[in-house]
N, C-alpha and C positions, 0 to 999 in steps of 0.2 A: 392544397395551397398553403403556402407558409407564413403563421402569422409573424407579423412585424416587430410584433413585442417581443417575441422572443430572439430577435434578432440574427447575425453570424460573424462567424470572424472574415476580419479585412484578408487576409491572406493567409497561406498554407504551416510560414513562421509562426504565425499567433498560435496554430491549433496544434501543431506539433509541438512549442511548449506549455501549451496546457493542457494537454495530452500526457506528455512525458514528467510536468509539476506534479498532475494527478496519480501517476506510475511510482513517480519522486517520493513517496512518504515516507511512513515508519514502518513500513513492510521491508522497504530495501535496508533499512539504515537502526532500525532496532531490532529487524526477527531473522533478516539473511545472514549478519555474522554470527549469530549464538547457533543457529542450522549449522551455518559448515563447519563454527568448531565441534560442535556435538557427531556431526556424523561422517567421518574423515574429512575434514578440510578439503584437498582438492579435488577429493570424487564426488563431494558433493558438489562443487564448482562445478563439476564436469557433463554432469546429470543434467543439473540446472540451466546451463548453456544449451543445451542437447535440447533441452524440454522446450527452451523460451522460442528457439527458429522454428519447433513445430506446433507443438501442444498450443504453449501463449500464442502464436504466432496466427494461428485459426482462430483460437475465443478472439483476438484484438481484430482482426480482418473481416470478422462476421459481424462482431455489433457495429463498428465504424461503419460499415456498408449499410446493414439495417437500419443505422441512423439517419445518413444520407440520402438514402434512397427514400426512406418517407419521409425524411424533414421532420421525426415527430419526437416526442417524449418517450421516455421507456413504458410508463404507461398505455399511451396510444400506438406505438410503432408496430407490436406487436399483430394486434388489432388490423393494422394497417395492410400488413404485410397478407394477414387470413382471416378471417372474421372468428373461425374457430379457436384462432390460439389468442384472441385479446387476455383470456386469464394469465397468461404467461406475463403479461405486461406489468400483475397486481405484482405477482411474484418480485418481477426487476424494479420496482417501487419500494416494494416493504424492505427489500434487505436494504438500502442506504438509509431508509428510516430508521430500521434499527440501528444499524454503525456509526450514523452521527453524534446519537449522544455520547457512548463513551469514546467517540475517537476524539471527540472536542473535550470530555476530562483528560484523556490522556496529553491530550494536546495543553492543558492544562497543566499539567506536571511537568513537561517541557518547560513552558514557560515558567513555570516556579525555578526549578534550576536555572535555567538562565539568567535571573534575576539573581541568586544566590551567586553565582560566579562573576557577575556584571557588577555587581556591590560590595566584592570581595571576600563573601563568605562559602570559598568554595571547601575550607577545609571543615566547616559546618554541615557541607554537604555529604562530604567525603565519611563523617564520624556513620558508626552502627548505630540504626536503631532511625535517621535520620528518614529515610523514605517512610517507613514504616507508620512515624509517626504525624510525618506529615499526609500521605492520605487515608489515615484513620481522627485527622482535626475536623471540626465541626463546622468551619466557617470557609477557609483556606483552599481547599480542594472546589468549594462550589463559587469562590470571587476568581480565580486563575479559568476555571471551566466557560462563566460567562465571557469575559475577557477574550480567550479564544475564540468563545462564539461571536461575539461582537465583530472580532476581524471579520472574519468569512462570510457573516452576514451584510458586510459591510459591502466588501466589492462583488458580493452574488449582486445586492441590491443596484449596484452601479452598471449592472447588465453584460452581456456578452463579450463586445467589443470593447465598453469603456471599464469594466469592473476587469472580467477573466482574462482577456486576450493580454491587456498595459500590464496588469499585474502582476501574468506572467511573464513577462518581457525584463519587467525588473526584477522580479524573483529570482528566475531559473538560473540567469548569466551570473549571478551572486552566488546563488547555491551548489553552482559546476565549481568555480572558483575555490572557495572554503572548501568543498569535497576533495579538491585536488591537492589544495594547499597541507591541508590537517593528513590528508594521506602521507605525502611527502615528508610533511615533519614525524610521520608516524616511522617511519622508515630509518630515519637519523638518528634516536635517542639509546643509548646506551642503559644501563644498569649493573651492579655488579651483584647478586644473589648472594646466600647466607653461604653457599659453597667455595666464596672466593672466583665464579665465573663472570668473566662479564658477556651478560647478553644482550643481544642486539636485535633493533627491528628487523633486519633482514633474517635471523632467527626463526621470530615470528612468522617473517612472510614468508620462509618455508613452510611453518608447518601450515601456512592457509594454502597454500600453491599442490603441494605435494601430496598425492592421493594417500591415504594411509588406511591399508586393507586390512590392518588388523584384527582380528575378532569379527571379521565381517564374513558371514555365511550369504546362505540363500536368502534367508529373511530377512536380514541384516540390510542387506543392500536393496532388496524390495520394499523395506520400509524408508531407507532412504530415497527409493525415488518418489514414495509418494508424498514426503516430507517435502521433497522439489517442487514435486505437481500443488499441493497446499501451499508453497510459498507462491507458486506464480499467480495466482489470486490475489495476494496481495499487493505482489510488487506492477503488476500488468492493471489493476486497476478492473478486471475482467469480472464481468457474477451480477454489479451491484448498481447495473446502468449509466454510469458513467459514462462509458465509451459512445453509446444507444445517444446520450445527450451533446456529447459531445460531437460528434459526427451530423449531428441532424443541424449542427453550425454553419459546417464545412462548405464550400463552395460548389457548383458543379463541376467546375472548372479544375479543383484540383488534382491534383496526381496522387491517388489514394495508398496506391503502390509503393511509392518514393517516401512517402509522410510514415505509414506504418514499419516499413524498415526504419525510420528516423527513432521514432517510437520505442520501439527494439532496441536500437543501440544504445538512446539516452538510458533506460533503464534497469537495461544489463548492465552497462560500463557502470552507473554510481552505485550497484548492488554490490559491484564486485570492488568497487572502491570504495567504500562503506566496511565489506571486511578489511581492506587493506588498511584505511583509518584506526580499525578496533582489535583489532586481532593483533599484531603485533604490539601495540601499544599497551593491552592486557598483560602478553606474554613475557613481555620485559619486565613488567615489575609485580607481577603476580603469578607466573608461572604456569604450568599447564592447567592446575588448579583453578586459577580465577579464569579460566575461558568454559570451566563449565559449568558457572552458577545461572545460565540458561538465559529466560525471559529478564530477569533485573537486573541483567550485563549493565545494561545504557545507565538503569538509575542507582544501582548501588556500587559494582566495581569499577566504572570508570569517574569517578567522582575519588574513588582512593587512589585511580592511576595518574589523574591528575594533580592528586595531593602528593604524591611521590614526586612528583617532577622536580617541587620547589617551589620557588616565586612566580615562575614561569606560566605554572599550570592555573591558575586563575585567568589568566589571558587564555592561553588554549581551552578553558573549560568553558567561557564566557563564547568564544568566537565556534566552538561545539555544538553549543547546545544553541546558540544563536541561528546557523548547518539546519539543527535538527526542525526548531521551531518553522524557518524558514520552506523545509519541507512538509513539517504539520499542516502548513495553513495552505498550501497549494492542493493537496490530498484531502482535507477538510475544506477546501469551498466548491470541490468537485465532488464531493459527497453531495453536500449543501444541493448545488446544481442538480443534479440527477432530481432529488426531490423537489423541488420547486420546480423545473421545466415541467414534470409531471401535472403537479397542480395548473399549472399556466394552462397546457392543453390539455388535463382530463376534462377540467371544470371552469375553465373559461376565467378565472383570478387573474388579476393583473399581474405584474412580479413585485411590485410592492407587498401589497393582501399577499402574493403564495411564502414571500421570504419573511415578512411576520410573523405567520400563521406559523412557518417551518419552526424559525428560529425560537419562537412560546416552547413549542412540544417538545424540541429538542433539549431547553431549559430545563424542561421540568422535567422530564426522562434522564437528563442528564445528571438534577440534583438526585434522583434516585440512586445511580449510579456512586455516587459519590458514598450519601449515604448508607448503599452497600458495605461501606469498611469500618461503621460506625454504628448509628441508629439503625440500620437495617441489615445488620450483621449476620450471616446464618453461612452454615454450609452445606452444598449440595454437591451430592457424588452424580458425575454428568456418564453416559452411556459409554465414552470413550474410557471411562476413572477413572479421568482426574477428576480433583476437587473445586468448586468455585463459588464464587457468589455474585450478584448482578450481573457486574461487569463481564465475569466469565460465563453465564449463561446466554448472553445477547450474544457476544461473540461468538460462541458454538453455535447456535440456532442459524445465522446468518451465515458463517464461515463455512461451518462445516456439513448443515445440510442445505438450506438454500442456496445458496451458492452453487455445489457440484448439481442438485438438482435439477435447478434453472439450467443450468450450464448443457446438461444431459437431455436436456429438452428442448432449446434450442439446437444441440447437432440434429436430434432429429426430426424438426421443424424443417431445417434447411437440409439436411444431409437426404430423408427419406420423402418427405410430402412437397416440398414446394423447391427440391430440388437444388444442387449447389451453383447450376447456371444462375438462378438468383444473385446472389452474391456477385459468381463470377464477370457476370455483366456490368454489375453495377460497380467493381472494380476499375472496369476494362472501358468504363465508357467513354471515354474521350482517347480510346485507342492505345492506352497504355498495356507494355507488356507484362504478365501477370506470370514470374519467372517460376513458381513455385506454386501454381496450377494444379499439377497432380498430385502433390505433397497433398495440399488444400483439402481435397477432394476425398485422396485416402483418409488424413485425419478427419473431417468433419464426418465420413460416412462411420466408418469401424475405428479407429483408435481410439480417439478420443473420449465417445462414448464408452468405449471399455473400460480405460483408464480413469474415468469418474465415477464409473460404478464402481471398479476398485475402492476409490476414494471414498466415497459415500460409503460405504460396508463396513470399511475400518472405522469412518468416525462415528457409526450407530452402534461398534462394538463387535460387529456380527462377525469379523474375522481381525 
């Protein structure tokens, strides 16, 4: 039976935008464009499209379902579903615990820019040395971290319907907007190079659009799809319970079918407009060069592409990063969510007590974080070799093994033991047609699972 506290959304609109907010983050919009320039441009676009109608397309269909179908937390759902797999439940608990704290610092650095370009000091932003030494300050990095936290805790606290459903309602229609708008101008701006060429966004949007097989072997391209398959994690929202919570909202009544293609599309399209935003607006006044200084694309070369513009680019930098924050908080209070529903029905907390309780831990895990770049400064070579410190260790433990993990265990939760009619019913139960059935079915039992073991291998090292 479903408790009342935990409430649902009024209709199919509410949950497919905060569904698709929670999809909306800085997976689509800080990690997709620095991927496709990094690994041809439109092949990896091409992959990633490929992956999302199958691969994403099963993780999103299976938790939505399993959410629904028990009406429970990702804690409980599990549980719900087999009494044997309840530990699978701890799993889809811990990794949003872990991701909250630093995605609300990062979500914090957001907001510091923002502010920087909102108050006219974008070309302060734009100088070297500017990131670097703002989250290595001692104060700075943990009042912007609060701050964000404070949003997300805010409308978690105002509950399903009145917090998540409204908020995405006025979020999302904003954040399509500015996505489309900043594309567009991203498109138009000129530049003339130290060559005497003048190039142009549509340049740019060549070289994001147009596959470029150069130097790409057998490995080459294998490691790009699994760079795909690691993005759709982030951008699908899938691994970290979210969906699990979000779905166990969801109505009986609605069309499961129609809403997760909705899903899909919202999140695809602002991925792939997200590059179209940053990719040629790099390419214009920094050349191919500045598209492959990788992860600190958002906070250190587009704050110079901005400052190239002129006068102009404080307005565009300010209405950017305004974009980004915008999507910060819809992916950070669906973080938020996921844990807290949990506490609600592991332990019987009200959502007062469970968004308190969250919001403390996440604090103070979060000033750790922080202090990662400072007081707590060290380096650790992680199994995959890279280098990292806090921030980067949380994120690998959650991303890149919990995540495929979980992921690999639930296919064969439902794919091997309790069957994909499971799902498929509970898709289908108010009679809708369930057009990609047998897609479903091959991935949940053999692809997918393959394809995360893949995954999982590479980020332990082991191949």
């Amino acid at each position: 039976m479903e408790k009342k506290e935990r409430g649902s959304f009024k209709g199919s609109i509410g949950f497919v935008l905060a569904a698709a907010g929670s999809a909306v983050g800085l997976g689509n919009i800080w990690r997709f464009p620095y991927l496709a320039a990094r690994d041809g441009g439109g092949l990896f676009l091409i992959i990633y499209i490929v992956l999302a109608v199958t691969f994403g397309f099963t993780l999103l269909t299976t938790e939505v379902a399993i959410g629904r179908k028990t009406k429970q937390s990702p804690l409980t759902a599990y549980k719900q579903l087999s009494k044997k797999s309840g530990w699978l439940g701890i799993f889809a608990s811990v990794i949003p615990f872990l991701i909250v704290p630093y995605y609300c610092a990062i979500g914090g650095w957001v907001m510091k820019y923002f502010v920087a370009f909102l108050t006219g000091h974008g070309a302060d932003a734009a100088e070297d040395g500017y990131f670097g030494s703002f989250i290595t300050g001692k104060t700075e990095p943990g009042i912007f971290l609060f701050l964000f936290l404070l949003i997300c805790a805010v409308i978690i606290f105002k509950g399903v319907s009145g917090g998540i459903e409204k908020s995405s309602k006025i979020l999302m229609p904003i954040l399509l907007v500015l996505v489309v708008g900043i594309a567009v101008y991203s498109l138009t701006i000129k530049s003339t190079n130290d060559a005497g060429q003048t190039v142009s966004g549509i340049d740019g949007l060549k070289v994001y659009l147009i596959p470029n097989f150069e130097g790409v072997g057998v490995k080459e391209f294998f490691y790009t799809v699994m760079d795909a398959l690691g993005q759709l994690f982030y951008s699908l929202s899938v691994a970290m319970g979210i969906m699990i919570a979000y779905g166990s909202y969801v109505p009986r009544e609605a069309n499961l079918v129609k809403s997760i293609n909705q899903i899909e599309f919202f999140d695809t399209a602002v991925a792939f407009l997200a590059g179209v935003m940053i990719i040629p607006a790099v390419f214009v006044f920094m050349g191919p060069e500045g598209m492959s200084t990788g992860p600190s694309l958002m906070f250190v070369s587009l704050p110079k592409v901005f400052l190239a513009m002129g006068p102009v680019g404080n307005v565009v930098g300010a209405i950017f990063f305004a974009m980004v924050l915008f999507a910060a908080v819809t992916s950070g209070m669906s973080l938020l969510e996921a844990v807290v529903s949990s506490l609600v029905d592991g332990f019987g907390l009200t959502r007062t007590k469970a968004t308190i309780i969250e919001s403390v831990l996440a604090l103070i895990v979060g000033l750790i974080v922080c202090f990662g770049y400072n007081f707590l400064y060290f380096e650790y070579t992680l199994p995959n070799g890279s280098v990292g410190q806090v921030l980067d260790i949380l994120d690998y433990v959650s991303n890149n093994i919990l995540m495929p993990f979980l992921s690999i265990a639930t296919c064969i939760l439902i794919g091997w033991i309790l069957k994909p009619k499971t799902v498929i019913d509970e898709v289908t139960r108010n009679g809708e047609k369930f057009g990609r059935k047998g897609l479903y079915i091959a991935m949940v039992k053999f692809i997918a699972p393959l394809c995360l073991i893949f995954l999982l291998m590479i980020s332990l090292g082991v191949i």
